[in-house]
N, C-alpha and C positions, 0 to 999 in steps of 0.2 A: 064187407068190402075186402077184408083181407084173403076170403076164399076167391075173390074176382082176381085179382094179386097175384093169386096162386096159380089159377087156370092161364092168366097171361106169360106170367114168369115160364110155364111149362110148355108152351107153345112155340116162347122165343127158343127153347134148347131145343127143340122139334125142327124147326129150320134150319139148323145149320147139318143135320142129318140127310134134311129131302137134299140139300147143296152138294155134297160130297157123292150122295145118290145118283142124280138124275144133270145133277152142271157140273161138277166137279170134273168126271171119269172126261167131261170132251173138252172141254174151255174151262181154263183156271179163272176165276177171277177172283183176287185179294180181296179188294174192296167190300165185298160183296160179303163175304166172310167176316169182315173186320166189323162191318153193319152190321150185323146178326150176332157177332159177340158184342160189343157196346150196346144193342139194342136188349140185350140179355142181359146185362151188367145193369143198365138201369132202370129194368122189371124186378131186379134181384133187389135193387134200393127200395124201389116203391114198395113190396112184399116188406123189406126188415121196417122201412119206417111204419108202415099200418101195427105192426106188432112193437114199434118200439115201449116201452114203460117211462123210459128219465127221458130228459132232453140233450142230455151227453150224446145218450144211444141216436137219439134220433137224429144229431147232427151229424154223426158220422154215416150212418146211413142214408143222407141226404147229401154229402160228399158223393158217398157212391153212384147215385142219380144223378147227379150233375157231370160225374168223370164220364159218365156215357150221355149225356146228352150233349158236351163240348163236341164230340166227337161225331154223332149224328147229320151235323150238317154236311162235318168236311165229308166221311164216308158217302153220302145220298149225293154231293157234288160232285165226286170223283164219279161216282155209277153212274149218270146222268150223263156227264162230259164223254166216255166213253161211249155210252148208245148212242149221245147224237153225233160223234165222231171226232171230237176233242182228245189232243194226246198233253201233256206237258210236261217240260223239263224238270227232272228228280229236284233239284233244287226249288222248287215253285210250290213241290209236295211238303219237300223240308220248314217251309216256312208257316205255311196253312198249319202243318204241326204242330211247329212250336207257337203259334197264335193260341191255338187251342188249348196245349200245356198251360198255357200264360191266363186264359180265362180259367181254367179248373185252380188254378195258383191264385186266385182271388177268390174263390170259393172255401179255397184252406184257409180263410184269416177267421171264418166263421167263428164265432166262441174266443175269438182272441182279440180281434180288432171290429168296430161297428163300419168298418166300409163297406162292407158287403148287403150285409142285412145289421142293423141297428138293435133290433133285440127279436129274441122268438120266445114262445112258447108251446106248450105240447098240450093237446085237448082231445079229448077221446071224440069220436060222431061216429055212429052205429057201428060200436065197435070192432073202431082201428083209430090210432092215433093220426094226427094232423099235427103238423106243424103251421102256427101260424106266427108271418113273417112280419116284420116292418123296415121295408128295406132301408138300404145307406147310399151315399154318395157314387159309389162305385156298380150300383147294382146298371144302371142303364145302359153299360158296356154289353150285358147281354142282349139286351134288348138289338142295339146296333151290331152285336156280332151276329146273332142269328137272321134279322134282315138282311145283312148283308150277301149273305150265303140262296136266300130267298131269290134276292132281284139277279144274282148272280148266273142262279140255277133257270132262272124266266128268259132271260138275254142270251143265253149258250139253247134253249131249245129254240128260243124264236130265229137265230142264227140259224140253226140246224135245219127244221122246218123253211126257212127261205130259203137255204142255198142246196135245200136236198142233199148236206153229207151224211148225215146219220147211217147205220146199220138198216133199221126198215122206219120208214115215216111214220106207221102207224103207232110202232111201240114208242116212238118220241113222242108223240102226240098225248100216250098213255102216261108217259113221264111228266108231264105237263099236269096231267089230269089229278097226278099223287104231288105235288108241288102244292097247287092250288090248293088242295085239298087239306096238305098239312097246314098251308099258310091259315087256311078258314077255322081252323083247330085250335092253332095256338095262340089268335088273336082273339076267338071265342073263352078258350082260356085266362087272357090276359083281362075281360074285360068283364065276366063273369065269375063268381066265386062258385069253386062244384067241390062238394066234399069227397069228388073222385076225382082222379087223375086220368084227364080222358084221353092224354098224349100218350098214355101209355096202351092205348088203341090204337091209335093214331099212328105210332111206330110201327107195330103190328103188322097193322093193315099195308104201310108203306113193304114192310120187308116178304108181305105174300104178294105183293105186286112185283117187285123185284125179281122176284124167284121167277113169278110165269113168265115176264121180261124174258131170262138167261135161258129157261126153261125154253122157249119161243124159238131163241137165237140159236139154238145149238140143230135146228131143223131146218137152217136158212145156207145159205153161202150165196153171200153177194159179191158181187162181179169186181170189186174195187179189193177186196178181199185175193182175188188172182194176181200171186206175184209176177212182176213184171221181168222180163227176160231179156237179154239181148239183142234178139231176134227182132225184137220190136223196132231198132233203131236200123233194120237191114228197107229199103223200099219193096225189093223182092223176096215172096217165099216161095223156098221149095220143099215139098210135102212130103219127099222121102227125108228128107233131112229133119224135119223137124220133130220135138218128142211130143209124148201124148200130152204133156204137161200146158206145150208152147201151144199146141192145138184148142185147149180147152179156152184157154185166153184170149184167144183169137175168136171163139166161137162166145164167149160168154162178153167181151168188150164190144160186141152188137147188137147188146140187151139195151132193151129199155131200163134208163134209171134207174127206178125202181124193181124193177124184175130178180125176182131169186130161184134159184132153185134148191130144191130138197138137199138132202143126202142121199137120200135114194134114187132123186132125180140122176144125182152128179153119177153114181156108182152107175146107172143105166147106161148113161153120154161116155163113161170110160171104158165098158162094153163093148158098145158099138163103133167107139175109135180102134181100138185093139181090133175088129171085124168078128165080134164072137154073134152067132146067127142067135134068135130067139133061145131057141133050145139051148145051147150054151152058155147063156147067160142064168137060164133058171135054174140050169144045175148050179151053177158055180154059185150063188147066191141063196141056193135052197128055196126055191118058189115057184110058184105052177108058171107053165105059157101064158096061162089068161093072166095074172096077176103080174107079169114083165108086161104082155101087151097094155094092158092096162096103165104101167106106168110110163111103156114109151110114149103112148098115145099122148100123155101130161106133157109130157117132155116136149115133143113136138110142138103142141100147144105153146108152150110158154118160149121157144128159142123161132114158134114163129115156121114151120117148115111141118114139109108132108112125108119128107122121106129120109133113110139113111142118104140120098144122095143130095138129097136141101143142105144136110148137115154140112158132107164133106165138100161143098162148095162155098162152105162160108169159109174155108181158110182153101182154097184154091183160087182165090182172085188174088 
């Protein structure tokens, strides 16, 4: 088991490489980050407790698994509230913190006070150590903080999914799919004794879904996404006046809903607003005619029109 430990421990520090890699260089996202280290912090626990020898060692090392599993929910809550389109006040973040500080601060009386866990012991199973617990008074605080976070994360996607704000409906649907999934995990956990730790998969698997989530996002740009301008509040526009910026708004707030398009789509539509002819476009972009025709063609497709002149008539009314 402690080679198992090891290959997961080594996966979690692999993640936050492909992040700075492939999500990082276009959309920052904290959260995201801060889940991949907490998710790493308590691969690193599970790893020292399978090797621990005393039960001193071990408790300290189960400190350390607990310091990143406090933090686990609020991180996957915050990720979630963002895809399905959920903002909140700094202060709302402040305190979900310090909740979490305050559950890891019941974890520290471990070896000093029985509120937590009542007494442990340390027992080798195919060698790696186990702690085995008999909790205290104070232990079912987890139990209600981690559900809490649970129904929390179910209600802000089924919000999102009805009232279609999210970023793209499918990847909320996909946030849903890694919710459930963890809830099935760690109530199979609670109710099953495994001489593995299979939340330590469980995270895992949550933080490679994550990644294709932002990974996904960074190929998207949705139409709610286009800052809103002035212009907007004028009843009349006129087309020399306006910049290519006021244009795209115009032409992308007569999408359907859910409609997005590429980055490559968006660089073609700023193209062809500028008036650059095919050829001009392929150079500027380094790509054949067939491959711009190709993506105009998509383009069209998805804004719904057959020509440059479909286009420049969506902001000419």
């Amino acid at each position: 088991m402690t080679v198992a430990y090891s290959v997961i421990f080594a996966l979690s520090l692999l993640l936050p490489i492909g992040y700075f890699v492939f999500v990082r260089k276009k959309q920052s996202e904290p959260w995201l980050l801060a889940l991949y280290f907490v998710v790493s912090v308590v691969n690193f626990g599970y790893l020292l407790l399978s090797l621990s020898k005393t039960v001193e060692f071990a408790l300290i090392a189960n400190k350390i698994v607990y310091f990143g599993q406090v933090f686990v929910p609020l991180c996957m809550f915050m990720i979630i509230s963002r895809v399905s389109g959920f903002s909140y006040k700094k202060w709302v973040k402040y305190v979900l913190a310090g909740v979490a500080f305050l559950m890891f601060s019941l974890v520290l009386t471990t070896g000093h006070l029985d509120w937590y866990y009542k007494s442990v012991e340390l027992i080798q199973v195919d060698g790696a150590a186990k702690l085995v617990k008999e909790y205290g008074f104070l232990h079912p605080t987890n139990l209600i903080y981690v559900l809490s976070y649970f129904v929390s994360m179910i209600v802000i996607i089924s919000i999102s999914l009805r009232k279609k704000i999210g970023k793209s409906q499918k990847l909320v649907g996909l946030m849903l799919a890694v919710v459930i999934g963890n809830i099935g995990m760690w109530i199979v956990e609670k109710l099953i004794t495994w001489n593995f730790e299979f939340l330590s998969v469980s995270y895992l698997m949550s933080e490679f879904v994550f990644f294709f989530v932002y990974w996904m996002l960074q190929d998207y740009v949705h139409k709610k996404d286009v800052a809103h301008t002035e212009a907007e509040k004028s009843p009349i526009i006129v087309v020399d006046t306006m910049t290519r910026a006021e244009k795209i708004r115009v032409i992308l707030s007569s999408l359907p809903e859910d409609t997005t398009l590429s980055p490559r789509q968006m660089e073609i539509l700023e193209k062809i607003l500028d008036g650059k002819s095919r050829k001009e476009i392929a150079a500027e972009l380094h790509l054949s005619e067939n491959t711009v025709k190709t993506h105009t063609g998509m383009l069209y497709r998805a804004l719904g029109v057959s020509s440059r002149d479909e286009i420049y008539a969506k902001f000419q009314k």
